[in-house]
N, C-alpha and C positions, 0 to 999 in steps of 0.2 A: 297265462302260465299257471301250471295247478299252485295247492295251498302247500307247496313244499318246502326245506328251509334246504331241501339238497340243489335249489334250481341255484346258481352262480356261476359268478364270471369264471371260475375254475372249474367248473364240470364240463366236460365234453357233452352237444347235445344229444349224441347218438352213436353205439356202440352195436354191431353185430357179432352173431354166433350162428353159421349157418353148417350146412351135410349134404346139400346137394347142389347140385349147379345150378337148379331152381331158385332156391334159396339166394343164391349167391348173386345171382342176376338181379334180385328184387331187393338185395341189402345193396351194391353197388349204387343204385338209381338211386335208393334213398339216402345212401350217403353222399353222394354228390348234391342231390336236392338241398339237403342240409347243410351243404359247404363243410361237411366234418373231414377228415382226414381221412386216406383209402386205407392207411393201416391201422384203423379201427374194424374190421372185417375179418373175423376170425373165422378160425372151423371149431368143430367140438360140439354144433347146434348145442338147445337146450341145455340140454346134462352138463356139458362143459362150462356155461353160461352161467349154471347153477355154482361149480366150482370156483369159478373164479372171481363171481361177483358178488360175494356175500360180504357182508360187513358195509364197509363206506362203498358210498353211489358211485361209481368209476363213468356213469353218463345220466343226462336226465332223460334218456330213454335206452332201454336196453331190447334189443328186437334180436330176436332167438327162435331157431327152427326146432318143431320138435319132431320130426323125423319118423322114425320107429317106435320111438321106447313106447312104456306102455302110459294109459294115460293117467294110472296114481301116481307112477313115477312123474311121470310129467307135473303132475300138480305139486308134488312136493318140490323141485325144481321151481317153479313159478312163485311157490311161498317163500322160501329161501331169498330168490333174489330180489323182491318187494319189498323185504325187510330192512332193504338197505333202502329206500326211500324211493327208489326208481320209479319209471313208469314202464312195466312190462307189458310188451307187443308181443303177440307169438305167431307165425306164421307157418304153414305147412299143408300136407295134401288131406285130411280127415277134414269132411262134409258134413257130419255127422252134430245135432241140435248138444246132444249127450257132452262129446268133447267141449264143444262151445262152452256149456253150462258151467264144466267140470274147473275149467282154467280162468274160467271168470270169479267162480267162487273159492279158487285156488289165489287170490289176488291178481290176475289178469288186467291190467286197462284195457286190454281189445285184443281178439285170435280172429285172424285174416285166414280165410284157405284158398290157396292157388287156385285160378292169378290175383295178383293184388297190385295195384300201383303203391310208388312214393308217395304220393300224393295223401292217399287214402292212409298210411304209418305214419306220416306226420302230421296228419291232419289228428288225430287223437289226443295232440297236445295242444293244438293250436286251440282246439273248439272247447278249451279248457278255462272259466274264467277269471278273469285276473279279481285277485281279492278287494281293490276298491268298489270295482263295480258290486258285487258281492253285497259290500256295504249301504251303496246309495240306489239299488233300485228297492222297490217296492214288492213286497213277496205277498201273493194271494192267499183270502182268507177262506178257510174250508171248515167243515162244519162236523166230521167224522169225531168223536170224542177223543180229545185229547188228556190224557189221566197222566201225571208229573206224580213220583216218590219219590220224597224227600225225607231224610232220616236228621232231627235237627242233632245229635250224636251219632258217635261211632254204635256198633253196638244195638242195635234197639230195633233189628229187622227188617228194615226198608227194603234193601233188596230180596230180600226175601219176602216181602212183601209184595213187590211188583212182580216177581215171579210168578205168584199167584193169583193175583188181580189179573193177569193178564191169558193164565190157563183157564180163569173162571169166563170172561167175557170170551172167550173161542168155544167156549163148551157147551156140546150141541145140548146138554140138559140146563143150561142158564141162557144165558143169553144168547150163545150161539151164531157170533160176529166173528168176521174174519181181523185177527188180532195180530197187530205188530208188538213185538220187545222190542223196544230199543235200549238197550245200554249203554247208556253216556257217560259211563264213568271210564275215559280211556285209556288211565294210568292201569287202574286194578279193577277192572273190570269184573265181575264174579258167572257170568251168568252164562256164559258157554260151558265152564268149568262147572259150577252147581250144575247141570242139567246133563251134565257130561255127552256133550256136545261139543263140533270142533267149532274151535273158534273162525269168525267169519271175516278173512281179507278184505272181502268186498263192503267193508263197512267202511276204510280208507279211505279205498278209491270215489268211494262216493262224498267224503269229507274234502276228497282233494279234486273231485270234479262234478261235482252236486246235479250239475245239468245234463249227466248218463244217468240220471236215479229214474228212469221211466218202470215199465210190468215186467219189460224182459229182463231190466239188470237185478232187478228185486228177484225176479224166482228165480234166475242163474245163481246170487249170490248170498243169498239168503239162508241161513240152517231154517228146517222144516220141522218144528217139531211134532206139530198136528196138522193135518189138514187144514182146518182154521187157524195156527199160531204159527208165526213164523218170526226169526229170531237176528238182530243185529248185534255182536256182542268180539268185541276185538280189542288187545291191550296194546300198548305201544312198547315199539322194543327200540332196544338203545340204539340213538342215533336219531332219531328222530323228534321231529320237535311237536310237543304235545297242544301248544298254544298254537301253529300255525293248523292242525289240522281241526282244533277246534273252531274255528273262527267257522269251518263252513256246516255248523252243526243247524244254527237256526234255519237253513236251508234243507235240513233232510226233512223239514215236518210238512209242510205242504204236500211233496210226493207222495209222501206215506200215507196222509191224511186221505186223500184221494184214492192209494191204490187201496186202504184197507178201512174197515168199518170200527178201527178202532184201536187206537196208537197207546201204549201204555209203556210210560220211560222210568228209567232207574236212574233219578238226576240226583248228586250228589251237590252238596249243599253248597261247596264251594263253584260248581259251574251254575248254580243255580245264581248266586251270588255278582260274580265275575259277568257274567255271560246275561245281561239283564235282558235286552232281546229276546231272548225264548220263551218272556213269561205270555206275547201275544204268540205264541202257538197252543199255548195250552187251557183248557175250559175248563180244567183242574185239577191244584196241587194238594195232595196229601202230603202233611207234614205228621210225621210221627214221632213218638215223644215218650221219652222215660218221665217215672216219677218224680224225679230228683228237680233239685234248684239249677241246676247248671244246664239241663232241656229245656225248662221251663223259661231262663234266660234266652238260651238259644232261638226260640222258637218266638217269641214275642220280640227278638231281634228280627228274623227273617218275614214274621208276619209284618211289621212297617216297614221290610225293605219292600218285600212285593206290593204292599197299597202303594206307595210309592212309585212306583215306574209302573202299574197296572191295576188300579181299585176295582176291576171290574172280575178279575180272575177269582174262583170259587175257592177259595182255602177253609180244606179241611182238617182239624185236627184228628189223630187218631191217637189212642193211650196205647204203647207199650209197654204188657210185663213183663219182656223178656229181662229188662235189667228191673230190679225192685230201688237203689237209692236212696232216696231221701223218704219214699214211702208216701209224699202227697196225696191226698185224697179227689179224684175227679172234680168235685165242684171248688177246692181250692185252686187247682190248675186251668178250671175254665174262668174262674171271676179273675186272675190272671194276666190272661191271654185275650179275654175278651171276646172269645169265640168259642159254642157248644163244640165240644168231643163228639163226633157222631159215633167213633168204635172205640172198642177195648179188643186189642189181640192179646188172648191169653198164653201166658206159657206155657207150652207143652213138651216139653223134653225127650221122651222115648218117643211118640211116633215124628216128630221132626227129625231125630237123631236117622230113623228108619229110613224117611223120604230121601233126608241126603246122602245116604248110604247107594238107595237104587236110584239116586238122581233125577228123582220125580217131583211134580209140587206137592205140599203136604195136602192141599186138598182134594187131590188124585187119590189118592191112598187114604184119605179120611176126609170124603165130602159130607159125612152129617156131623162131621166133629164141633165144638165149638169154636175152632180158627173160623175153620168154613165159612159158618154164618156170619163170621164177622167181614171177613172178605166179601159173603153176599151183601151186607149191608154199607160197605163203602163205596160199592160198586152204583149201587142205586142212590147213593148219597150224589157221587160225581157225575151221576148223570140228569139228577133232577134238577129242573131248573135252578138256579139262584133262589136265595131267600133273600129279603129285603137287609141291609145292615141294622143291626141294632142300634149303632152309634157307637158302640164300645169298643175302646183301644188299648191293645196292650201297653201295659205301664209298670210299677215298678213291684218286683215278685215281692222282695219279705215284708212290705208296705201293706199290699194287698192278702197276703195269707194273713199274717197275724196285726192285723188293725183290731 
């Protein structure tokens, strides 16, 4: 059963919406298959399905014909009724790769084109895995860099941070990897929206069925923003419950890891926290950090939580001046923390202001600027080997500043 909290004994398992007698022949079978009731078998295909099933999940699978209409219509159809937690099947006569693509990345679980058995529409749920398993099998290690932004405050540019780490390593004049964004932050998400980009459906269904995450569902569902970078980025809407589709996050890294040369997440400090698992996906976290006493805390918390459940993961400190604070000096914040700063991201106000205006990375629009370099330099930081530990652990701030 996927990781949904709409699957219950009160949802019907399967609801149609079909327009032709095709249609109707192929929702019959499967609602018999299903043991659902025959007056769950509506007309109105899609568009109608789209009308009527918005808000609460009226089934744990809603299978809808999409007929004629055109296929952005159709997509906006498909995101509408996804929102409500369902799992959307669409079937219809369009053969065509393009459609596929369109309704996958439109929030889609699977677009069948005539003919299709029962068999094959309820097979979408079943080959869905149950969240224990999830937890107790064993998930492969792969070796693609894995790069974690973590902002130990609000404020202090992490995801925008990763925005940019992750244009830098796609960029045919840097490193020139093919680079994944992921956005794990799934409340408020920023990064479709900064990039002005739609946000990506397909990032659910793969929280909620992690075992369709193969080449094809990644380039069906995936926003594109370069050739090399392509982008995961989806907020949750009401109704839905944000701890169940979390749970299958530590399983999107292995796919990823494999499909691309180089996975860079926008992990917000509380899933970093909560969600301790994900620290063996990643070869390293940048934690970035205001000047002030209340970072400084923060982050020498988070650094013994990560030795803790993973001493072997690479934490990197980086200084943000976006916020100024308490004003700390680099070497009082590193004797601290107990770990060198390898950057300082400086603040720069007017072309930042610029980039997020036309929705670009700031180092697109100013790659020899000082951010730049500094984004060059943690980049090469996360990827060079380990440094040996010095021994040194973070411990108690105003002990350590003013002794």
């Amino acid at each position: 059963m996927p990781f949904d909290a709409v699957t219950n004994r009160d949802t019907a398992q399967l609801v149609a919406y079909v327009c032709t007698d095709k249609g109707a022949d192929v929702a019959r079978s499967a609602l018999e298959l299903s043991g659902s009731e025959s007056a769950a078998l509506h007309g109105g295909g899609l568009s109608g399905a789209a009308r009527l099933c918005s808000g609460t999940a009226q089934a744990q699978i809603v299978l809808t014909e999409i007929g004629n209409i055109p296929v952005e219509m159709a997509c906006e159809c498909v995101t509408e009724i996804a929102r409500s937690g369902a799992l959307v099947v669409v079937i219809g006569a369009q053969t065509d790769i393009g459609t596929y693509r369109a309704l996958l990345k439109a929030g889609a679980a699977e677009y069948f084109s005539f003919p299709v058995s029962a068999q094959e529409i309820l097979s979408v749920q079943r080959n869905t895995p149950e969240p224990s398993v999830v937890v107790e099998l064993s998930l492969p290690v792969t070796k693609a860099p894995s790069v974690a932004i973590t902002g130990s405050n609000g404020g202090v540019g992490a995801s925008i941070l990763a925005q940019n780490l992750a244009y830098y390593a796609a960029n045919a004049k840097g490193p020139n990897r093919r680079t994944a964004l992921l956005d794990a932050d799934l409340q408020f998400g920023s990064q479709a929206i900064d990039l002005d980009r739609d946000e990506t459906a397909g990032l659910f269904d793969a929280l909620r069925a992690p075992d369709r995450l193969d080449s094809t569902f990644m380039t069906a569902t995936m926003e594109h923003i370069t050739d090399q970078l392509s982008l995961y980025s989806q907020q949750i809407r009401a109704g839905q419950d944000v701890q169940a589709y979390r749970k299958g996050l530590p399983w999107l890294f292995p796919p990823l890891r494999e499909e691309f040369d180089a996975l860079i997440t926008d992990l917000p400090r509380t899933v970093l926290i909560q969600s301790a698992d994900l620290t063996q996906h990643l070869s390293a976290i940048v934690l970035v950090i205001p000047a002030g006493f209340s970072g400084v805390n923060a982050t020498s918390r988070l650094i013994g939580r990560i030795n803790s459940h993973d001493p072997d993961v690479n934490i990197l400190p980086v200084l943000s001046e976006l916020r100024h604070d308490a004003g700390l000096s680099k070497k009082d914040i590193e004797k601290t923390i107990g770990i060198p700063i390898v950057a300082t991201l400086p603040r720069c106000d007017a072309p930042m202001a610029k980039a997020q205006r036309a929705g670009h990375p700031l180092i697109e629009m100013q790659p020899r600027g000082a951010y730049a370099k500094g984004v060059a330099t943690i980049w090469d930081a996360a990827v060079a080997p380990r440094k040996k530990d010095s021994g040194r652990r973070p411990g108690s701030i105003i002990s350590k500043i003013f002794r």
